[in-house]
C-alpha positions as CSV (number, residue, x, y, z in Angstrom):
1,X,82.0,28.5,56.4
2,X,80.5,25.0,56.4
3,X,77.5,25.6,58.5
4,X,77.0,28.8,56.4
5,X,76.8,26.4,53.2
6,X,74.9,23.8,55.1
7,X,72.4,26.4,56.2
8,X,71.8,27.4,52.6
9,X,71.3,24.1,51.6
10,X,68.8,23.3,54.3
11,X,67.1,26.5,53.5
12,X,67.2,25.8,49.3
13,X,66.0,22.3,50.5
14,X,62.8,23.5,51.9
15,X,62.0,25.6,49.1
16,X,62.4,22.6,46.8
17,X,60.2,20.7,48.8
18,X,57.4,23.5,48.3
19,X,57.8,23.8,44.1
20,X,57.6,19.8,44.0
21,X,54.6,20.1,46.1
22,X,53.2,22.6,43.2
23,X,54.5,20.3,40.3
24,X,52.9,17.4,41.3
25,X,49.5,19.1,42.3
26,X,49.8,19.7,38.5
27,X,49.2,16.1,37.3
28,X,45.9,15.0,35.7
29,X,45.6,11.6,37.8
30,X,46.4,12.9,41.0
31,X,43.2,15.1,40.7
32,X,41.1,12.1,39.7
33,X,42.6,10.0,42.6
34,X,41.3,13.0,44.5
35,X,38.4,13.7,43.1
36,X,39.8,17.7,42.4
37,X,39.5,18.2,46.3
38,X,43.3,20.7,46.3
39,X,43.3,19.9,50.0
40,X,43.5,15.9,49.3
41,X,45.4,16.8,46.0
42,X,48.1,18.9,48.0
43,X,48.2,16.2,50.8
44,X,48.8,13.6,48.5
45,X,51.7,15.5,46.8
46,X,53.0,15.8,50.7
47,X,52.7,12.1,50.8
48,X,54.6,11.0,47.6
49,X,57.0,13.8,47.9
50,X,58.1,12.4,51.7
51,X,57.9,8.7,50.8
52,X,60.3,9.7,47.6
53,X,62.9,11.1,50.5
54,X,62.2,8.5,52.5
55,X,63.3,6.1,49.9
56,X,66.2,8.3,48.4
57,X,67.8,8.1,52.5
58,X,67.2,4.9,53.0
59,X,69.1,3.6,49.9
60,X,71.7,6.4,50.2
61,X,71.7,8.7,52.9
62,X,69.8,12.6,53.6
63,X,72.3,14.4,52.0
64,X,72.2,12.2,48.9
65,X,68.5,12.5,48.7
66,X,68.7,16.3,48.8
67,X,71.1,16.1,46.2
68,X,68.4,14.4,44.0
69,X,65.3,16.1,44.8
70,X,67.1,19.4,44.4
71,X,68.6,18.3,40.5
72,X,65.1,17.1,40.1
73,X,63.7,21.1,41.0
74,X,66.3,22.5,38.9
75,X,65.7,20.3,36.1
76,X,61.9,20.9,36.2
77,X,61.9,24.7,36.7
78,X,64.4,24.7,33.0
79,X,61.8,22.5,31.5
80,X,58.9,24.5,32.9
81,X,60.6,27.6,31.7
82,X,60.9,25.7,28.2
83,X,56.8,24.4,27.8
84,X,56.0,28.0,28.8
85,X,57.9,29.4,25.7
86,X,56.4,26.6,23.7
87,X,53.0,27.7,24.8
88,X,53.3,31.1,24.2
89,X,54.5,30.1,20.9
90,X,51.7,27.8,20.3
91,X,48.8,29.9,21.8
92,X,47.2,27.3,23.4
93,X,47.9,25.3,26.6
94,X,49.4,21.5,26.7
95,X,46.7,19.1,26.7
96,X,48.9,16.7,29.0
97,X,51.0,18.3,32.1
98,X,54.3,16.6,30.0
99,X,56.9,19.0,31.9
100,X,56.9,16.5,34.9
101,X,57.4,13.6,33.3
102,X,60.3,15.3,30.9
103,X,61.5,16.6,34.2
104,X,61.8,13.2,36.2
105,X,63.4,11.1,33.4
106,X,66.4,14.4,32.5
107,X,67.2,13.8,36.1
108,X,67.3,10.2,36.7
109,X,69.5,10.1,33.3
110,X,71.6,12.9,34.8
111,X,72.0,11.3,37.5
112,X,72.9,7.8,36.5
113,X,75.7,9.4,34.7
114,X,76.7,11.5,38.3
115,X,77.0,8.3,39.9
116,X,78.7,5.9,37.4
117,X,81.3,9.3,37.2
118,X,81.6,8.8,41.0
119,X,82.2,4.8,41.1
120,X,84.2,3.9,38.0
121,X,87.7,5.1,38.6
122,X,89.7,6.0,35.3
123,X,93.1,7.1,34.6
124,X,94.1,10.7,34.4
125,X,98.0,10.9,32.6
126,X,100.4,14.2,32.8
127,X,103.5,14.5,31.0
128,X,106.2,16.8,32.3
129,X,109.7,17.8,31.5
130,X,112.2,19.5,33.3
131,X,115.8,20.8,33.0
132,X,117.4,19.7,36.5
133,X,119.2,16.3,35.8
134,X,117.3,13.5,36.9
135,X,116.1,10.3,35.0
136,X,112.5,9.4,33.8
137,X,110.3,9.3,36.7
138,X,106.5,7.9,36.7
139,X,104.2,9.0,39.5
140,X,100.8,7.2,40.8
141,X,98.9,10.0,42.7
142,X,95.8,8.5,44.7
143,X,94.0,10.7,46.4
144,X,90.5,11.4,48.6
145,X,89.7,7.6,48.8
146,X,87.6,8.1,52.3
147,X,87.1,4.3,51.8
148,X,83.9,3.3,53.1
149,X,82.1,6.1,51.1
150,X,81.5,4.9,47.4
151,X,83.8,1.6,48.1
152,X,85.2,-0.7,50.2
153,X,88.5,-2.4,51.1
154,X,88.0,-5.1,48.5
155,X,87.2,-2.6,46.0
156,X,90.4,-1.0,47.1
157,X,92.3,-3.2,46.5
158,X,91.4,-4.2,42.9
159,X,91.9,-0.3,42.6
160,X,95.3,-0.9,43.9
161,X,96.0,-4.0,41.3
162,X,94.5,-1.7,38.5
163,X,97.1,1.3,39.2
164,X,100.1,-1.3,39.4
165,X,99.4,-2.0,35.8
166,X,101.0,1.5,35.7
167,X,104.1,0.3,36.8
168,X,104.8,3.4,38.5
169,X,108.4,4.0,40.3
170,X,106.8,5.9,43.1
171,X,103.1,6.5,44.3
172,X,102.1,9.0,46.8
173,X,98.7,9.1,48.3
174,X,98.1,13.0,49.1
175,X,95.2,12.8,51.4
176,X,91.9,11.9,52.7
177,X,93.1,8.1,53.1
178,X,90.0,7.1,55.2
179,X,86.9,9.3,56.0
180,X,85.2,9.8,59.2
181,X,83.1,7.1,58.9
182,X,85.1,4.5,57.7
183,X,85.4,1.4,59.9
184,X,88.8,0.6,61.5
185,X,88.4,-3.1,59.9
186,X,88.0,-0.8,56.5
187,X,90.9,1.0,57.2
188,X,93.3,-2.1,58.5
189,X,92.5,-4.0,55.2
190,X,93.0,-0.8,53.1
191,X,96.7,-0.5,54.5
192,X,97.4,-3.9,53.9
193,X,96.0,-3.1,49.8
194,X,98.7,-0.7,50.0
195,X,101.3,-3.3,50.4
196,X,100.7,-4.5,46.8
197,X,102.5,-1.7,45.1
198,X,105.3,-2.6,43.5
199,X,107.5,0.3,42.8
200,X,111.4,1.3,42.5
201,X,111.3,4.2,44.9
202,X,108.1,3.4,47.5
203,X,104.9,4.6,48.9
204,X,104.4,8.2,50.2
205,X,101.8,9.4,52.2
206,X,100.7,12.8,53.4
207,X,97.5,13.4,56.2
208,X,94.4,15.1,54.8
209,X,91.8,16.7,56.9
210,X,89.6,14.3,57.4
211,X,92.4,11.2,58.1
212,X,92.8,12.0,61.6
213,X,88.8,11.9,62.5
214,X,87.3,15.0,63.6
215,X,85.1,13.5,66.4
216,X,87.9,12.1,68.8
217,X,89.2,8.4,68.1
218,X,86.2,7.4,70.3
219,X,83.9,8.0,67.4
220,X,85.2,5.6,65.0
221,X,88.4,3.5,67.1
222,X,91.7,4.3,65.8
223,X,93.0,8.1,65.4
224,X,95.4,9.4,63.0
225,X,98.6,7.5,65.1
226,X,96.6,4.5,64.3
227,X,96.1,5.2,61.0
228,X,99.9,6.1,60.5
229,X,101.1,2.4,62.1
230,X,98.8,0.5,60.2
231,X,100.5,2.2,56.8
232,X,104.3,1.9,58.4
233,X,103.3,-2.0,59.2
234,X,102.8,-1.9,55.3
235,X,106.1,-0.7,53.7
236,X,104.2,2.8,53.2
237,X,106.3,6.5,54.6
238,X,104.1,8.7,56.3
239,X,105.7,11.9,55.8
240,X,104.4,15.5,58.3
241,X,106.6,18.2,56.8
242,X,109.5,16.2,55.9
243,X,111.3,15.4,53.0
244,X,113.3,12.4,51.7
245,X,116.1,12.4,48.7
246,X,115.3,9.5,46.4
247,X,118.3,7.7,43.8
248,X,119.9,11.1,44.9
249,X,118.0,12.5,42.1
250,X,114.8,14.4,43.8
251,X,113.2,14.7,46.7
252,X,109.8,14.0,48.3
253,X,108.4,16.8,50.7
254,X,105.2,15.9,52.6
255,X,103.4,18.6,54.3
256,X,101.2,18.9,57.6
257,X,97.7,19.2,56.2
258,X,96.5,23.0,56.2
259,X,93.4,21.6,59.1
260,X,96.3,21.1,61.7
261,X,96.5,24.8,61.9
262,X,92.8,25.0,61.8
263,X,92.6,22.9,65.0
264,X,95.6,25.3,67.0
265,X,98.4,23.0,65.5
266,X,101.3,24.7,63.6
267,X,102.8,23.3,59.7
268,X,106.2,24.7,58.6
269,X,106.0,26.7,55.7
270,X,107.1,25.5,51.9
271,X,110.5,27.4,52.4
272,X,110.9,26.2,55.7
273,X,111.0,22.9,54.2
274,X,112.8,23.2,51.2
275,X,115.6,25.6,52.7
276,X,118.2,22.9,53.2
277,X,117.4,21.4,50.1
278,X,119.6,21.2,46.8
279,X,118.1,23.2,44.6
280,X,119.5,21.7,42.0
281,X,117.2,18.3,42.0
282,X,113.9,18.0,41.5
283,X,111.4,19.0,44.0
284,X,107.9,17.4,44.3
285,X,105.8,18.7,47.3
286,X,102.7,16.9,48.8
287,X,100.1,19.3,50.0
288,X,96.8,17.8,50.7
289,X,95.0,21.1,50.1
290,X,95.6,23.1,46.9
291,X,95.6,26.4,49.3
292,X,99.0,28.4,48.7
293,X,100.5,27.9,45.3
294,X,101.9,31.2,45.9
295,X,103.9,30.4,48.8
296,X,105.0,26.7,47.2
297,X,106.0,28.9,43.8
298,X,108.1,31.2,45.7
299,X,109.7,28.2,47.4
300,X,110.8,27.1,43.7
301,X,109.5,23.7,44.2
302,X,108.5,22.1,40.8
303,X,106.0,19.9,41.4
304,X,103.0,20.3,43.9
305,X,100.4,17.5,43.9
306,X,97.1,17.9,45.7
307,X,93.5,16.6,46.5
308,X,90.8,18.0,48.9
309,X,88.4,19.5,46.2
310,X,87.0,16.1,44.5
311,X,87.1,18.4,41.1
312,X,84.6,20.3,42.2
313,X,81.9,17.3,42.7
314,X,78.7,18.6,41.4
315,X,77.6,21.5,38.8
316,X,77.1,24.2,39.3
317,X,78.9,24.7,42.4
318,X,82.2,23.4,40.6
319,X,84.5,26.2,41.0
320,X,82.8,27.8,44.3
321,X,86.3,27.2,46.4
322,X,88.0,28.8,44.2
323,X,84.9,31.8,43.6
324,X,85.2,32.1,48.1
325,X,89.3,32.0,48.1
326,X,89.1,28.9,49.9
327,X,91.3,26.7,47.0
328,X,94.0,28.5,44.7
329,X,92.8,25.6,42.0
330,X,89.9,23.6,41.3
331,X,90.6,20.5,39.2
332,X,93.3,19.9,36.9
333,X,97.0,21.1,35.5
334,X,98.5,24.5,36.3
335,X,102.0,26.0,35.6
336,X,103.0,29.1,37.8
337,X,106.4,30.9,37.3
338,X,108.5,27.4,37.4
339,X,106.1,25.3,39.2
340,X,103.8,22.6,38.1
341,X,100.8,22.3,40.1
342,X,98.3,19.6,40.0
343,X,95.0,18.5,41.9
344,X,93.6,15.0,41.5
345,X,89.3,15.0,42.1
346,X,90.3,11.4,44.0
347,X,89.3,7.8,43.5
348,X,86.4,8.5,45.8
349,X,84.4,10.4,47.6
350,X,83.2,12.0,50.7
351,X,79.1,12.0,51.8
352,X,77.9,12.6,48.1
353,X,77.7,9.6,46.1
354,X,77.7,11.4,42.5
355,X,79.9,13.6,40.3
356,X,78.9,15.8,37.8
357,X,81.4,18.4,37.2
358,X,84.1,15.9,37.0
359,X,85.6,11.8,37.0
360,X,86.7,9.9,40.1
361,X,90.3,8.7,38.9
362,X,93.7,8.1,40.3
363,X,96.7,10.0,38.0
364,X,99.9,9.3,36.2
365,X,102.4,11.9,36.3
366,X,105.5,11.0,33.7
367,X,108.2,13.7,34.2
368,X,111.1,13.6,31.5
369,X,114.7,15.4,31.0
């Protein structure tokens, strides 16, 4: 599936490259730099195109400067479309080629807003009530840090200061911890962040897909049993399809991530893990992947908090998981039958460095009697 999108993307890529090649053969100076030669005036949209990539990767990374240059086609084929309605309406052709221009200052503003979205973490707050007898109860979900992507350990850990101003009795990190790339010294200091929290009830952690690595512990130095000591060392409970019973008043249930069955592995199912379970107290499930509310429903838990989807990153492919039947929920809050269901878009990111079709936050969940 990925190297199906990834091939699109390559192939949408190229034919970006072409239409800028077009646009920029359209402005008035780079004819008189070329003296109207098309050959020099096409070669010297070649350059400035590559040299604009060039830049973008350097200061980001490729897929980052894709991401730009294919806003910045979009952008400028909407206000081409615009000027060509204009003219018609007019009858008589723009004395300046001002689509360009218009075109490169809607994106860089769009943009700017992508990536402050992406960097400056807010809070996201839920309020819930339920019947079963338990006290008030205040959840921190963090989720799809991948530290190392749009921040660092130190910038973790003022996160993690920020989110004990929540003064939350448990928090539960559902995912995506550390990213393929992040550094083991990233990861080590991270952990130790996590030691900060100050709660009644703990830290609970459940593995993502990308937590483990992908590419063998070789690739970055440390592998998901790694990973796991580091959080023990810190106070945090790394839980792989088990459950704990907190203040005898509800339980924790962290699942294997759905990518452990991917790989061969096995996961029990949500009524294999709730089955021995009272009933009676309150249920909150872990799932890293918002994949089978159906399954987790059936199982009667009440609470199911997930990650994975980073709210859908950028428009317009916000809701395409969902559109392919690879996610049962984007972004956001969800009742089904008598279960509450909610996915966090994380307090960072993976490769792409900017959000459009959503807010990098961490989330409050108060649940009441």
């Amino acid at each position: 599936m990925w190297g199906l999108i990834f091939g699109c993307v390559l192939l949408f890529a190229v034919a970006c490259f072409v239409y800028l090649i077009s646009r920029f053969y359209k402005f008035r100076f780079m004819k008189k730099i070329t003296m109207n030669k098309k050959f020099l005036t096409i070669l010297l949209s070649i350059i400035i195109i590559l040299v604009m990539f060039t830049v973008l990767t350097i200061t980001m990374n490729m897929m980052n400067s894709i991401i730009v240059l294919m806003h910045l086609v979009v952008i400028w084929l909407i206000v081409d479309f615009i000027f060509f309605i204009i003219k018609k309406c007019r009858k008589k052709p723009f004395k300046f080629y001002f689509q360009g221009i218009i075109a490169m200052v809607l994106t860089a503003v769009y943009l700017t807003f992508g990536w402050y979205f992406a960097h400056n973490v807010v809070a996201t707050d839920y309020n819930l009530t339920t019947e079963k007898d338990m006290n008030s109860l205040r959840i921190v979900q963090l989720s799809d840090s991948h530290i190392g992507a749009t921040f660092h350990y130190k910038e973790f850990s003022q996160y993690v200061d920020t989110m004990n101003k929540e003064n939350p009795d448990v928090v539960v990190i559902t995912g995506d911890f550390v990213d393929d790339d992040t550094s083991k010294e990233d990861m080590i200091q991270s952990c130790k962040a996590l030691s900060k929290f100050k709660t009644k009830y703990g830290v609970y952690f459940v593995y993502g897909n990308h937590d483990k690595g992908y590419y063998g512990k070789e690739y970055r130095g440390y592998d998901g049993n790694d990973l796991a000591k580091e959080l023990r060392k810190n106070g945090v409970k790394v839980l792989e399809d088990e459950s704990v019973l907190l203040n005898n008043k509800f339980y924790i249930v962290g699942r294997q991530d759905y990518s452990e069955v991917e790989k061969g592995g096995t996961r029990a199912s949500a009524n294999d893990l709730v089955k021995n379970l009272d009933c009676n107290k309150y249920i909150i499930m872990l799932d890293h992947q918002p994949n089978h509310y159906k399954e987790e429903k059936n199982a009667n838990v009440d609470l199911v908090l997930s990650g994975h989807t980073h709210g859908g990153q950028l428009i317009p492919i916000t809701y395409s998981g969902e559109w392919l039947g690879m996610n049962d929920k984007t972004y956001g809050y969800e009742r089904e039958k008598n279960t509450d269901f909610i996915v966090s878009s994380g307090i960072g990111d993976w490769s792409i460095k900017f959000k459009t079709g959503c807010v990098a936050e961490y989330v409050v969940v108060d649940i009441n009697k």
